[in-house]
N, C-alpha and C positions, 0 to 999 in steps of 0.2 A: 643675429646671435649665433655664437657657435656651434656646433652639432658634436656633441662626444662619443656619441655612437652612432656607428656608422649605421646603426640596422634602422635608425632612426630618423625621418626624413622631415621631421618637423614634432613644434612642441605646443601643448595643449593652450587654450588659454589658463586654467588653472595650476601648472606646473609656471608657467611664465609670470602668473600675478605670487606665486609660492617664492620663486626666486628674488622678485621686487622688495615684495614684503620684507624676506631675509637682508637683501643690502640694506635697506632703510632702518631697520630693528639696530645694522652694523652701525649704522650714522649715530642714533640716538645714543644708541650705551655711549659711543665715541664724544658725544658730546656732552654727555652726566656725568664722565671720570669711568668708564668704562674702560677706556684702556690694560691690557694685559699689561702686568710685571714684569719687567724683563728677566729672564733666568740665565744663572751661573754655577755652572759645573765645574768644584775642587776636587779633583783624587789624589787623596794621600798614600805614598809609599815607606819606605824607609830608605832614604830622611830627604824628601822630595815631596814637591807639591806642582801638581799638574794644572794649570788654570792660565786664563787670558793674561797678554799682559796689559790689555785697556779693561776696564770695567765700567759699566754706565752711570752716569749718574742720577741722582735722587733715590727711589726705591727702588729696591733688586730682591729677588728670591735667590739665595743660595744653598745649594748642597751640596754637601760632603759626604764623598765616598771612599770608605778605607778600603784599600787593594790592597793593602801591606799586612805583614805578618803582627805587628804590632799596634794597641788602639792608637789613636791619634785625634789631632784637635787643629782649629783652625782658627786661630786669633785673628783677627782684622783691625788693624790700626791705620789711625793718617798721621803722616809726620807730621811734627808742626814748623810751624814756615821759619824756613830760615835753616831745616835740620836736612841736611842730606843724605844719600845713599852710604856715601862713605864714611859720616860721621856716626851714623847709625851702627854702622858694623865692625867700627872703631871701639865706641864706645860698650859694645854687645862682648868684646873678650871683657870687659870686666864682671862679664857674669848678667843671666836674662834679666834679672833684677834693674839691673843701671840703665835699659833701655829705658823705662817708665815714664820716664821723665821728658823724655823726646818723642811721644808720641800722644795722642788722643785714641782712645779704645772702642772703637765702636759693634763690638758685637762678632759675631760668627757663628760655623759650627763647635759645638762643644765636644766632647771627648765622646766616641763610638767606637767599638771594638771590630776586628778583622771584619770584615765582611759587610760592614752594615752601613748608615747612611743618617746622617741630620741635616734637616732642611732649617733656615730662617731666612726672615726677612726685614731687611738693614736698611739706612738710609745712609746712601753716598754722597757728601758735596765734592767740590771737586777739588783737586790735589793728589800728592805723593801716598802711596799706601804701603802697607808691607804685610803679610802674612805670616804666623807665627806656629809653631807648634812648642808648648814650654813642657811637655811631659818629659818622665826622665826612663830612659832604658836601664836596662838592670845592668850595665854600665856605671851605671853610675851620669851619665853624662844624659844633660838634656839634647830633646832632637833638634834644638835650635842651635845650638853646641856644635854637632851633626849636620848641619847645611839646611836641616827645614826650616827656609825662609823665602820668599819670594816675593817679589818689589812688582808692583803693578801701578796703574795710572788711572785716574779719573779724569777725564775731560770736559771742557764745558760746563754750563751751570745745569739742572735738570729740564728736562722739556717741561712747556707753560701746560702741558696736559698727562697730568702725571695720573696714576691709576689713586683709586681708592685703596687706606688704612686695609689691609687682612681685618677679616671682621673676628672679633676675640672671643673666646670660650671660659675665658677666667685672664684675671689678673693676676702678677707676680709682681713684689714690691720689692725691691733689695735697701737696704739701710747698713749703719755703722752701730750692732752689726747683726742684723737680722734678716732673716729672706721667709717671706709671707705667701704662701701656696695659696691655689683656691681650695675649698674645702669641699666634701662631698663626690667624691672622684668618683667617679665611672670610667671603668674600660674602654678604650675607643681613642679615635684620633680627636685630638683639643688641637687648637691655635690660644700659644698665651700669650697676651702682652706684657713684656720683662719691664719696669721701669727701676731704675736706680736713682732713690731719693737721699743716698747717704753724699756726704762729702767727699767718700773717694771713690774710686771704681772697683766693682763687683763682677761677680758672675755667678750663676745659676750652674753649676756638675751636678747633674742626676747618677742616683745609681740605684742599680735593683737589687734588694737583698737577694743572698742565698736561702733557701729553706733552713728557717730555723737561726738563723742571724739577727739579730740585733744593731743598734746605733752602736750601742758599746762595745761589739765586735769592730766596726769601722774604725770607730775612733783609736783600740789597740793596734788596726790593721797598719791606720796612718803614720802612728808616732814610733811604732816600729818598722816597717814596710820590710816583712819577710814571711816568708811562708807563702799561703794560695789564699788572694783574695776573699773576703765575703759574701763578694759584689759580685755584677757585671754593670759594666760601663753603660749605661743608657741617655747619655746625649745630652741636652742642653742649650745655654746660650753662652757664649764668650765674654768676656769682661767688656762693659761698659760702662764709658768715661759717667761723672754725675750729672742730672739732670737728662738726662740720655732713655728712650724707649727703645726697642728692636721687637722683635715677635719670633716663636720658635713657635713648630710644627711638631706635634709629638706624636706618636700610637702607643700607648699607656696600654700593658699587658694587667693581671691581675697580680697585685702582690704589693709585698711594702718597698717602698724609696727609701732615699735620703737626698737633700740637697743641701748643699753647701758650696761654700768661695773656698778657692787656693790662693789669690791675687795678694802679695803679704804686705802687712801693714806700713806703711808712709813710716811709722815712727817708730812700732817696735820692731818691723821688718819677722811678726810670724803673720801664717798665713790667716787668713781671719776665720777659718771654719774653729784652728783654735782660742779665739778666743769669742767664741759662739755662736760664730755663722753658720749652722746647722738644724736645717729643721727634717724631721721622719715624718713621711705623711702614708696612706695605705690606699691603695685603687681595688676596687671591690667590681 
């Protein structure tokens, strides 16, 4: 056995059965689902997105970290087969909308303002991906409009020894068109399991009131989009496709939310917080 210190010319029996012990403790987790996550690192700039261009497949933990002067968001979609690079970015001048249809949505981070970070955790099969950011600059123009987008690759099917589900602290249900919080919130870090049970695809936007703000502030906020927010951005998960789980990692400060979808309607083409995908919940 090796010697890592040199001052050290030999090792105890009880430091050597301590070392045993430890490999063997490694075998077993390894062979219950033990396995660590693999982790993936996004930083968003303006209008750039910094990340691998292979990503693993089956389960991944990812976060996103904005370094740019403005919030940002990190869609994660897979093309569907048959849809290519170029047909995708063909089709994307007719505005972020006409993408939809060429993709499957599975999750990411959601909107987080300069400085800050959203972790979740996606499930990758394997295929063509792309990254997305659909917010709009006070331009006028979305940052997908702007170049934030970025094509990445999944390879291979997942390894046969995948890690265990993130174990959940509350449920999140999205439908057509409701989004279902847990209740009884406490401060503190949660892991929530996001499912979308509706027909189309959803997403979970948190935001923090301001003091003294209201839903009803928001909602004038949205339908006019001028003036200084009520909010701040506080993170979420990205649209996913129906029938679809993902898992977000949150630190819930104290104060009221709001959650709602942007993702706009298949038929009426508005966003679906208006037409009442919005709920206010309060962290105590």
């Amino acid at each position: 056995m090796p010697i890592t210190n040199s001052s050290h010319a030999w090792v105890s029996r009880g430091a050597l059965l301590s070392v045993l012990l430890t490999a063997l403790l490694g075998v077993v987790l390894t062979a219950c689902g033990g396995t660590s996550t693999p982790t993936v690192t996004i930083t968003a700039k303006e209008y750039t997105f910094t990340m691998p261009d292979t990503l693993p497949a089956g389960q991944v933990d990812i976060t996103l970290v904005n370094r740019g002067k403005e919030p940002h968001q990190a869609n994660i979609a897979r093309l569907n087969n048959g849809v290519t690079e170029q047909k995708f970015q063909t089709t994307l001048k007719n505005g972020p909308a006409a993408v939809l249809g060429l993709v499957t949505l599975v999750g990411g981070p959601n909107t987080v303002d300069p400085g800050k970070s959203q972790e979740v955790v996606l499930n990758l099969a394997q295929g063509q991906y792309v990254t997305l950011c659909f917010l709009t600059s006070s331009n006028g123009k979305t940052h997908v409009e702007q170049g934030m987008i970025k094509f990445s690759k999944v390879n291979g099917p997942p390894s046969s020894n995948q890690p265990d589900a993130p174990k959940s602290t509350g449920d999140v249900t999205l439908k057509d068109f409701t989004i279902a919080v847990p209740s009884n919130l406490k401060a503190g870090a949660v892991t929530w399991k996001v499912t979308n049970k509706g027909p189309q695809s959803h997403e979970m936007t948190l935001l923090k009131l301001a003091s003294g703000k209201s839903l009803n502030d928001v909602m004038a906020f949205l339908n006019q989009s001028s003036g200084q927010p009520p909010f701040a951005d506080a993170g979420g998960i990205g649209a996913l496709a129906p029938n679809t789980s993902a898992w977000v990692k949150l630190t819930l400060e104290k104060g009221n939310y709001v959650a709602l979808c942007f993702v706009p309607d298949s038929r009426s083409g508005k966003p679906h917080f208006a037409e009442g995908m919005v709920t206010q919940f309060s962290i105590k």
